[in-house]
Structure formats: structure tokens, C-alpha cells
C-alpha positions as CSV (number, residue, x, y, z in Angstrom):
1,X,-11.5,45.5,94.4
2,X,-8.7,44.8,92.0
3,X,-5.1,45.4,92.9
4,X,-2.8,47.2,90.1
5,X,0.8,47.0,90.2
6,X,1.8,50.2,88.8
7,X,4.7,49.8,86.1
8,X,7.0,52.0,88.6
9,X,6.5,49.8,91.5
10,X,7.5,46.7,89.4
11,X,10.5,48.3,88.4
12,X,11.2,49.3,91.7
13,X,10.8,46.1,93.3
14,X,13.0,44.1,90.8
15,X,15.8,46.8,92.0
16,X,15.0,45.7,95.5
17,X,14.6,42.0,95.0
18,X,18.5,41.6,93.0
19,X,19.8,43.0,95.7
20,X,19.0,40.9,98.0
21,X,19.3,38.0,95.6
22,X,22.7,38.7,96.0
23,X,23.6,37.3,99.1
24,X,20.5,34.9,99.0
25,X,18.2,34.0,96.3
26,X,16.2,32.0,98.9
27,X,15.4,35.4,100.8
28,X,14.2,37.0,97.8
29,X,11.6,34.4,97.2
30,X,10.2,35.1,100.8
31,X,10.5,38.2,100.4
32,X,8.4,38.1,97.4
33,X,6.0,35.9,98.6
34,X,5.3,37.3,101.8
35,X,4.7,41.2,100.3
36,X,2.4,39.6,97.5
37,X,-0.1,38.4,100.4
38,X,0.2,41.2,102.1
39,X,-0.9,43.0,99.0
40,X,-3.3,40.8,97.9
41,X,-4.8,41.3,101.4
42,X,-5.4,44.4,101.2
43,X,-8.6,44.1,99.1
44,X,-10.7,42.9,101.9
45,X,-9.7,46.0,104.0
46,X,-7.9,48.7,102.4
47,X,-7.9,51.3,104.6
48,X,-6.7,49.0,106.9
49,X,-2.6,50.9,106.9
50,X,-2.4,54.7,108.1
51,X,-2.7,57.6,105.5
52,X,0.8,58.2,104.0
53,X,3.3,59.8,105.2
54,X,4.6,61.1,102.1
55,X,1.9,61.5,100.0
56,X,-1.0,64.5,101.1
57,X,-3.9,62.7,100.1
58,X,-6.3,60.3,102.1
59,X,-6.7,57.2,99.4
60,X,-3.2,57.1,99.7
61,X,-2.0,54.9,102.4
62,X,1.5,53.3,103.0
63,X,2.1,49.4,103.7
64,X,5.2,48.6,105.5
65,X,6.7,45.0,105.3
66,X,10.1,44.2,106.8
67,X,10.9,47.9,106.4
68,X,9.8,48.8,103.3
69,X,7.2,51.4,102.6
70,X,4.8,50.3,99.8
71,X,2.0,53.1,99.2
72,X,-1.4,52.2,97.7
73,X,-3.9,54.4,96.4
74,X,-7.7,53.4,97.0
75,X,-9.5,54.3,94.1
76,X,-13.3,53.6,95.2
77,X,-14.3,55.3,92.0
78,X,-12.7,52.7,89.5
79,X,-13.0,49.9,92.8
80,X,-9.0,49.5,92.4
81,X,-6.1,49.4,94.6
82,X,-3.1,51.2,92.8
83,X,0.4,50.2,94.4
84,X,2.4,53.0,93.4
85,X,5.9,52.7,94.6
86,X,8.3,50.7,97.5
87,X,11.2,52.2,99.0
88,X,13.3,51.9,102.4
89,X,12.5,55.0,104.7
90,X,16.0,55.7,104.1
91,X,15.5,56.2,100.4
92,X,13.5,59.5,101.4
């Protein structure tokens, strides 16, 4: 399957990833790093993460690295992965 960052999501996480450039560049490289695998792994099982909470639909699951939400929508159709959005649980 291929994985689509949506345009929102990549606004989103650019938000996320200054702030915590802020207090550490270093961090945000990690951070970074360690959600793009996790992404990228979810082509080999990608209903793998538990429907989402916030969306009413069942392609639509939510990721959650370090605290952020990051929901996906499985699109078996098109064989894509859309990531839609990320967001602290807070944020909601």
C-alpha cells in the first residue's frame, strides 16, 4: 500500500515539531524519525491500531506515538494509507 501524508497533517506536524525544537532540536529529530517508522510500518499491517476514537468510521484508525494521536485512513479501494491529522488528546 502507499502511505499519503495529507497536506493537513504536514502542517500539523511542523506546528508540533518547532515546538519542541524549542527547547531541543535534537528531540525533534527523534521525534521525527521515530513517527516516520512507525508510519511507514503500517503498510505491512494496517489495521494493526484500534478503530478511532474520534472519527465514526472503520478504515479510520488512530496511531499513538509518545502521546500523540495520528489517525490513518485505509483506503483498500485506491490500496493507500491516508494520515489525516496528529494531535495531543488534550487538543480535543
Amino acid at each position: 500500500m502507499e502511505i499519503v501524508k495529507s497536506p493537513f497533517y504536514n502542517v500539523q506536524l511542523i506546528k508540533r515539531l518547532k515546538i519542541i525544537a524549542v527547547d531541543s532540536p535534537n528531540n525533534a529529530r527523534k521525534f521525527k524519525k521515530k513517527l516516520d517508522k512507525h508510519i511507514y510500518e503500517l503498510d505491512y499491517m494496517p489495521y494493526k491500531f484500534r478503530a478511532s476514537y474520534y472519527y465514526d468510521h472503520e478504515s479510520i484508525r488512530d496511531l499513538i506515538v509518545q502521546g500523540y494521536t495520528i489517525p490513518y485512513m485505509i483506503d483498500e479501494e485506491n490500496k493507500k494509507i491516508i494520515v489525516l491529522d496528529i494531535f495531543k488528546w488534550e487538543e480535543r
